[in-house]
C-alpha positions as CSV (number, residue, x, y, z in Angstrom):
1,X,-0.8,-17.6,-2.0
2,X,-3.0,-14.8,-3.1
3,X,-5.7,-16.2,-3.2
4,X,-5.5,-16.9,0.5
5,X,-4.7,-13.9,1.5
6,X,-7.9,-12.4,-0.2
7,X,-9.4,-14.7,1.9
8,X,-7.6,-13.6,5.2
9,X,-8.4,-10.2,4.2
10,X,-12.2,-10.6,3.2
11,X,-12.3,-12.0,6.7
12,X,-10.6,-9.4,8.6
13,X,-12.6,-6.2,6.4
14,X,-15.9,-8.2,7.2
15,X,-15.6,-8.8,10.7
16,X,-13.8,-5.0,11.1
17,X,-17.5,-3.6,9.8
18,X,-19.5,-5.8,12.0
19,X,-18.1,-4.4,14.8
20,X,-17.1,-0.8,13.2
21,X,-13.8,-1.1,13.6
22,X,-12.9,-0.6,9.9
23,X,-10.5,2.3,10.5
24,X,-9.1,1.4,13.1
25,X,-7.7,-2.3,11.9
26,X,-6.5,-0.4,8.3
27,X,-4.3,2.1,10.8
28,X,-3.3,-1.5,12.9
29,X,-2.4,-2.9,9.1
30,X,-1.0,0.2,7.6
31,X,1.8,0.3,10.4
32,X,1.9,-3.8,10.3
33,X,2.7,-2.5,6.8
34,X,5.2,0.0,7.6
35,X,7.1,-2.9,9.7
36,X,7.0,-5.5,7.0
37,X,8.6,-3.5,4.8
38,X,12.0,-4.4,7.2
39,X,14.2,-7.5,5.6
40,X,14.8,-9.0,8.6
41,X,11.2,-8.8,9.8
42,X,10.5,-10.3,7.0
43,X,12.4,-13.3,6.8
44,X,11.6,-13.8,10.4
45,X,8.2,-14.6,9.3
46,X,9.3,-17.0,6.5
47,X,11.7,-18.4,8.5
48,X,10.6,-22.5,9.3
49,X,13.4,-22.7,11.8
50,X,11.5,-20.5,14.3
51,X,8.8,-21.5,15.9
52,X,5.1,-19.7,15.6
53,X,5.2,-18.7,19.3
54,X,8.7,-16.9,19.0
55,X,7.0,-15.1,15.9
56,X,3.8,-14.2,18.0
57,X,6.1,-13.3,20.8
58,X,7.8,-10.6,18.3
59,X,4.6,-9.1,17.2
60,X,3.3,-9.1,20.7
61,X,6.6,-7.0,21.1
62,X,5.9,-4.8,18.5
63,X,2.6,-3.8,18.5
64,X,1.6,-5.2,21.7
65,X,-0.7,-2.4,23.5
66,X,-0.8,-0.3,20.7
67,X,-3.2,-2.3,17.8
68,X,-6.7,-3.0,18.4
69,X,-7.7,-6.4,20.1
70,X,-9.1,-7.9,16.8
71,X,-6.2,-7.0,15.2
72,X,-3.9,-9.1,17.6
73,X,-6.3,-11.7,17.7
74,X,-6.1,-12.2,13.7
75,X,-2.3,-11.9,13.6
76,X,-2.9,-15.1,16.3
77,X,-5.1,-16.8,14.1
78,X,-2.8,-16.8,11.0
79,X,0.2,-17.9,13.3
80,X,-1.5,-20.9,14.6
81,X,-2.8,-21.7,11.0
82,X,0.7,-21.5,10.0
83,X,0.0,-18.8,7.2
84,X,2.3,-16.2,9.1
85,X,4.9,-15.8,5.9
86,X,1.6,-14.5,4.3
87,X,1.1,-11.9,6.6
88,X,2.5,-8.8,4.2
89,X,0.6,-9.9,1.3
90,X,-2.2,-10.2,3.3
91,X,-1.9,-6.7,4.8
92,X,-1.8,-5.9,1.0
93,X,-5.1,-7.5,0.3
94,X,-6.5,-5.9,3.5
95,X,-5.8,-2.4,2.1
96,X,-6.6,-3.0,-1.6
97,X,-9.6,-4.1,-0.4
98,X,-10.5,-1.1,1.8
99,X,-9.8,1.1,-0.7
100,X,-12.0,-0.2,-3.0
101,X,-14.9,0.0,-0.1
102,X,-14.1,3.4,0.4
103,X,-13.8,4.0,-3.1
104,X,-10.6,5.9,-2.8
105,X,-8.0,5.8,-5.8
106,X,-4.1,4.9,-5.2
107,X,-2.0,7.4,-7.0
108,X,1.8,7.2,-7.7
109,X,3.3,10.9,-8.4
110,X,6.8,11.1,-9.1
111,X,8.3,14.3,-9.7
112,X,11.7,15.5,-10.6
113,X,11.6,17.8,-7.5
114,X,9.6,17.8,-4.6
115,X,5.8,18.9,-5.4
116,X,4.1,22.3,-3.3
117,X,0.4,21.2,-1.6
118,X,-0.7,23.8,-4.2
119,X,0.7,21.4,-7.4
120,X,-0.4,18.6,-5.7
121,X,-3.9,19.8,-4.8
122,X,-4.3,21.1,-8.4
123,X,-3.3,17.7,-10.2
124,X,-5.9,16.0,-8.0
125,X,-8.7,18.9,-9.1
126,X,-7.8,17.7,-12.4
127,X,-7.9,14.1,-12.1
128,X,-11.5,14.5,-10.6
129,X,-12.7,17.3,-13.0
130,X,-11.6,14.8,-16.0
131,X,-13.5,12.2,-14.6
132,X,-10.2,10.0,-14.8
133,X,-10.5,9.3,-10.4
134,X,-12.6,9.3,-7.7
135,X,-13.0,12.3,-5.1
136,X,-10.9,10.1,-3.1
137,X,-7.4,10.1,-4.1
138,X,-4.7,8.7,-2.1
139,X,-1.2,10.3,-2.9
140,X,2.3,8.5,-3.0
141,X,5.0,11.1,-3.9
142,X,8.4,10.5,-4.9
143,X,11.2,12.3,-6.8
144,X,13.3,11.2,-9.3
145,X,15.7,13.7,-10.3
146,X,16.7,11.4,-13.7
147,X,13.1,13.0,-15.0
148,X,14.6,16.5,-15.5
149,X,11.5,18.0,-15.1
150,X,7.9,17.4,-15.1
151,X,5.9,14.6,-13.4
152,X,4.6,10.5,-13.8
153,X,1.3,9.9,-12.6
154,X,0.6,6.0,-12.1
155,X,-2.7,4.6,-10.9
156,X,-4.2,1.4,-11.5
157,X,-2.8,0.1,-15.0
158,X,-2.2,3.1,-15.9
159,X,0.9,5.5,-16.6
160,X,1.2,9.3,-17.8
161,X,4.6,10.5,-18.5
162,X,4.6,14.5,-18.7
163,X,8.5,14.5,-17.6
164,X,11.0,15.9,-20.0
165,X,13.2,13.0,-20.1
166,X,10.3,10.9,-21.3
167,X,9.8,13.8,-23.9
168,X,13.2,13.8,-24.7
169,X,13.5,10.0,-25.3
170,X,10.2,10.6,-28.0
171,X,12.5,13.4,-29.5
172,X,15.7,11.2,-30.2
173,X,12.8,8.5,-31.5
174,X,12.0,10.6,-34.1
175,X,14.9,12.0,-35.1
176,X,16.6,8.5,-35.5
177,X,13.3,7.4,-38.0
């Protein structure tokens, strides 16, 4: 299934330059996005029992009027190709793949309280200055309180643990060898 929805994707980023509407489709897929996270939206889309046109009929309701033209005519496409239970993962190819065109790096920052714009804007000065990301970094914040303090950074395959409760787990390691 990924592999078609690369495909679905590819499509949809290429045509978006063509006509320079790049930004304006990843806004129309980042709230398709924000929708598809909903469990009933989502098994209406994977339901077989309904029929392609009731599932066009409910996107036409939801984003009808406010989502670009080639964005509607795409979600069209994919329903009448039957591929519509693909449509998250393909909105998840879509962005993955403009991210990687505008070179901009996905970071995960979870804290064990919320993070100032000062902490934040520091931790990405160091990111870039270390060479470790692009100029372009993309922050998802969260807070987990079981961290005690300090922060997780995740981005790409990678993980950095500066929380205490990480540091305490290394403590009780060592202590037990």
């Amino acid at each position: 299934m990924s592999r078609v929805a690369s495909r679905y994707a590819k499509a949809l980023v290429d045509l978006a330059v063509d006509q320079g509407k790049l930004e304006d489709i990843y806004s129309d897929i980042t709230s398709f996005q924000k929708v598809a996270e909903n469990r009933d939206f989502q098994m209406m889309l994977k339901s077989p029992i309904i029929k392609a046109d009731k599932k066009g009929k409910v996107l036409d309701a939801i984003f009808g009027g406010k989502i670009d033209e080639m964005t509607s005519k795409f979600f069209e496409i994919v329903l009448r190709k039957g591929r519509e239970s693909a449509l998250p993962i393909i909105a998840d190819a879509f962005i993955e793949q403009y991210r990687n065109m505008k070179n901009v790096s996905s970071v995960t920052l979870t804290s064990a309280t919320a993070l100032s714009a000062d902490a934040l804007e520091a931790i990405k000065s160091k990111l870039i200055t270390d060479g470790t990301l692009s100029k372009n970094i993309e922050f998802q914040t969260k807070v987990d309180a079981s961290l005690i303090g300090g922060f997780r950074l995740e981005f790409g395959d990678k993980l950095y643990d500066a929380s205490v409760a990480y540091k305490l787990e290394q403590l009780k390691k060592q202590l037990l060898n």
